[in-house]
N, C-alpha and C positions, 0 to 999 in steps of 0.2 A: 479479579476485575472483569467483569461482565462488559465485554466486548459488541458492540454491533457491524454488521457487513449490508452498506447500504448498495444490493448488485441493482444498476440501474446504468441506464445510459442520457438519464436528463433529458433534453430538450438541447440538440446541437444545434451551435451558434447561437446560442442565449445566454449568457450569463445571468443575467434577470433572472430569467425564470428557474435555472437551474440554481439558482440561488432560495427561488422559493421552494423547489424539490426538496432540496439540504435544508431548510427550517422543518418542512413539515415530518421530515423523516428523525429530525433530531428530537424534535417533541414525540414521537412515536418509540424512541430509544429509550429517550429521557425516564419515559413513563415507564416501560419495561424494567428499569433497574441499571439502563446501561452507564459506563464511564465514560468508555469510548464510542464514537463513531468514526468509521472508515468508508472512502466513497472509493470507486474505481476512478482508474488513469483519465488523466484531463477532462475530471468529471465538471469542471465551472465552463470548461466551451464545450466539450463537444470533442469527439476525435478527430474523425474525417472531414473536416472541414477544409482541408485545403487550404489556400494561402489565407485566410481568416484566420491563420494563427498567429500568425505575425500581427494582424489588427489588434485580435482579442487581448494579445498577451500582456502581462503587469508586473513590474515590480514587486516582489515577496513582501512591502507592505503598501501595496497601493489598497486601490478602494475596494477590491472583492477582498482583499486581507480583512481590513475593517468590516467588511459587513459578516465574513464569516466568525470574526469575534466577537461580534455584537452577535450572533446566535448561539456560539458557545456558552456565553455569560447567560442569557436568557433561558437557557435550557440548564443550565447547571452540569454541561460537560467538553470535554475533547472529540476535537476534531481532524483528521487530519482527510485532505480534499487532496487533488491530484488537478493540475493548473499551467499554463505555459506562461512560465517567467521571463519577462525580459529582464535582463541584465547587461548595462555599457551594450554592445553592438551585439549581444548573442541571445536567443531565444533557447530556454532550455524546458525540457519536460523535464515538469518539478512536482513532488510533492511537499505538503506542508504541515505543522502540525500544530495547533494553537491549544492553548489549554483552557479549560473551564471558566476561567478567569480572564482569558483573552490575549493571554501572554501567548506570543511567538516563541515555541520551544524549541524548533527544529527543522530547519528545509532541507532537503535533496534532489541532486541533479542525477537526472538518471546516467549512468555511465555508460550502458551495452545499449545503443541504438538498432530497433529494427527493421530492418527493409528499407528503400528507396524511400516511400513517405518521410518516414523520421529523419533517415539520411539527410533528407532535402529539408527539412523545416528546422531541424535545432541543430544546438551543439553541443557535443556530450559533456558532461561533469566528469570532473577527475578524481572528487573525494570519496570513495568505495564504502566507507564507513560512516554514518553519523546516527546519532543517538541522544535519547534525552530520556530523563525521568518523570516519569508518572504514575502516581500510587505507590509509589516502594518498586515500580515495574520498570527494566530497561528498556526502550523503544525502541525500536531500531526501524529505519526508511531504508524501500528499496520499489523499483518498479519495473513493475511488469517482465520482459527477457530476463533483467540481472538475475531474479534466481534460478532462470536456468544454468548459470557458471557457477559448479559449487565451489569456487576458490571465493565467491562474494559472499557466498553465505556462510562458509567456514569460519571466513575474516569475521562475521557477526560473533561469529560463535565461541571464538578466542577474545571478543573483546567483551563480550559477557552480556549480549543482546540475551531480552529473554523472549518480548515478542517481536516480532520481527512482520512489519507491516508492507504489504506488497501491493497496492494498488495497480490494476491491469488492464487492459486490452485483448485478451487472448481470444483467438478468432479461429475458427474451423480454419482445417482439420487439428488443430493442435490442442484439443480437450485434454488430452492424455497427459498435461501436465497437470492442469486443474485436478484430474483423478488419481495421477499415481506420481509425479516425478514433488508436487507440493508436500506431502503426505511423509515422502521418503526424506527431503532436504529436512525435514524439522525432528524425523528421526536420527537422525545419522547426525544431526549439529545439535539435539536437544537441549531443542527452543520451542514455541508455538510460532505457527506463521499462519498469519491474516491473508488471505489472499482473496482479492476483491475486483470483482471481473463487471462490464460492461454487457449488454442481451441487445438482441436487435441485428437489423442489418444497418449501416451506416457506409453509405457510397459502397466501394468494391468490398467492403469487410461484413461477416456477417461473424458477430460476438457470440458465444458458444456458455456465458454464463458460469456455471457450477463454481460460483466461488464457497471456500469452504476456512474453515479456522481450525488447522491443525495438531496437534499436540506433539509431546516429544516421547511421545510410544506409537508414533506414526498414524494414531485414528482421528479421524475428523470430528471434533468437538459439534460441527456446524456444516452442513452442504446444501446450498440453495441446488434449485433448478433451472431451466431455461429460460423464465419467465425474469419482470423486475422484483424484490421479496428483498425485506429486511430479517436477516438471520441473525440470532444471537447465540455465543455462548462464552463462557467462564475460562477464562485465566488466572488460572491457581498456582500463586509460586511455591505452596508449600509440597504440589504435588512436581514441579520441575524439579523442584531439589531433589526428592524421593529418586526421579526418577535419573536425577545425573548421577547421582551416590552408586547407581545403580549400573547403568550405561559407560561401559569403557573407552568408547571411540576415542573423545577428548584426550584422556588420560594416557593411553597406548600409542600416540600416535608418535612417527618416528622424523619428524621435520629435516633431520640429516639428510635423509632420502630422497627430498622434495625438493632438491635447487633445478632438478632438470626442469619443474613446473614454471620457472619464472625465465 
C-alpha cells in the first residue's frame, strides 16, 4: 500500500486554506500511485496558535470532517489529518482517518500530552489503542510524544497494528527521534511507522521536519528533509510477515516479568 507523508505545516490559523494545502497534496499522491495520505499534528489549524484552538476546534464530524471527505472521494483515497476535536466540554489533539469513500474509520485522542502548551489547551485521551482496516492493512493512530513510551507501541504491536500512523510536532532539539528512536520502535515491535512531522518556525517552536516511513527491519522506506516535501513509500505485508517469521522479540517475550511496568 503506497503510502504518502504530507511534511508540511499548512497555513496556521486557517483551516480554509489548509484545507486547500490537503486537496492539492492529495491530488499529487493520488497521481503517484498513493492509497494513503498522512498530514502532520493539527495539520487543519495550525499548532501554535494559542488560545485559537479552542476557536478552531470541531467535532470529529463537523464541517472540516465533511470537506476532508469530500477530497478523499474526489481523489480516490485515505486520509488521515491531525485536528483539535472538541468534544462535550474537552478539546483534544486528535487525529482522524477517513477512507476513500468518505467513511469515518477511526479517530484518536492523543494520551501523552507535551509541555505546558498542550497541558493548557486539551485533554488527554484514555484509549491507548485504536485501529481500523485498510487494504487488508491494520492501522493504527497515534501522535506525536505517544511513541516515544514503548509500552504504547508494544500495545500496537500485541494488538496486530501493522502500520502504525504517527502524525507530529517534533521540534528542535529533539530530531533524534525522527532519526533513530522512530527507526528502532518499528523494529523492535515489527510494524512500519508513518511518522509525519511539521517544518518551519511557528511562535516559540521551530519544527525540525525529517519525517520518514519506517519498516520493521529498522530502515527508512522514506526520509524527507527540512524543507515542506511529499515523500512516498510502499507498505508491504508480504514483506512484514517475512520479516515477523523472522524477528523473535514478540514471540520471546516474558510478560510474567513486566507487572513492575504497570
Amino acid at each position: 500500500m503506497r503510502t504518502a507523508l504530507l511534511q508540511s505545516s499548512g497555513r496556521p490559523g486557517s483551516t480554509a486554506e489548509n484545507l486547500k494545502v490537503l486537496d492539492e497534496a492529495a491530488g499529487r499522491a493520488a497521481a503517484a500511485g498513493a492509497a494513503l495520505l498522512v498530514t502532520s499534528e493539527l495539520f487543519l489549524t495550525g499548532y501554535a496558535i494559542g488560545d485559537d484552538i479552542g476557536v478552531l476546534a470541531e467535532p470529529a464530524d463537523g464541517d472540516a470532517a465533511d470537506a476532508v471527505a469530500e477530497i478523499t472521494g474526489r481523489h480516490g483515497l485515505a486520509i488521515a489529518y491531525g485536528y483539535p476535536e472538541r468534544a462535550g466540554e474537552g478539546v483534544y489533539n486528535s487525529v482522524q482517518l477517513i477512507s476513500a469513500d468518505g467513511t469515518r474509520l477511526a479517530g484518536y485522542r492523543k494520551t501523552h500530552l507535551f509541555g505546558c502548551f498542550e497541558r493548557g489547551h486539551f485533554t488527554p485521551g484514555e484509549q491507548p489503542v485504536v485501529q481500523a482496516e485498510l487494504n487488508g492493512v491494520t492501522v493504527g493512530l497515534m501522535i506525536c510524544y505517544d511513541v516515544e513510551f514503548p509500552e504504547n507501541v508494544r500495545a500496537h504491536a500485541l494488538a496486530g497494528t501493522d502500520l502504525l500512523l504517527v502524525p507530529t510536532a517534533q521540534m528542535h532539539p529533539f530530531q533524534f527521534v525522527a532519526e533513530s528512536v522512530v527507526p528502532v520502535r518499528a523494529f523492535e515491535n515489527q510494524l512500519y511507522v508513518a511518522y509525519v512531522n511539521r517544518v518551519g518556525h511557528e511562535g516559540e517552536f521551530e519544527f525540525v521536519g525529517l519525517s520518514t516511513l519506517a519498516g520493521p527491519d529498522g530502515i527508512a522506506r522514506a526520509r524527507a528533509g527540512h524543507a515542506e516535501e511529499l515523500v512516498l513509500a510502499d507498505v508491504d505485508p508480504a514483506f512484514l510477515a517475512a520479516s515477523r517469521e523472522a524477528n523473535p522479540y514478540l514471540r520471546d517475550r516474558r510478560p510474567g516479568l513486566y507487572g513492575a511496568l504497570a
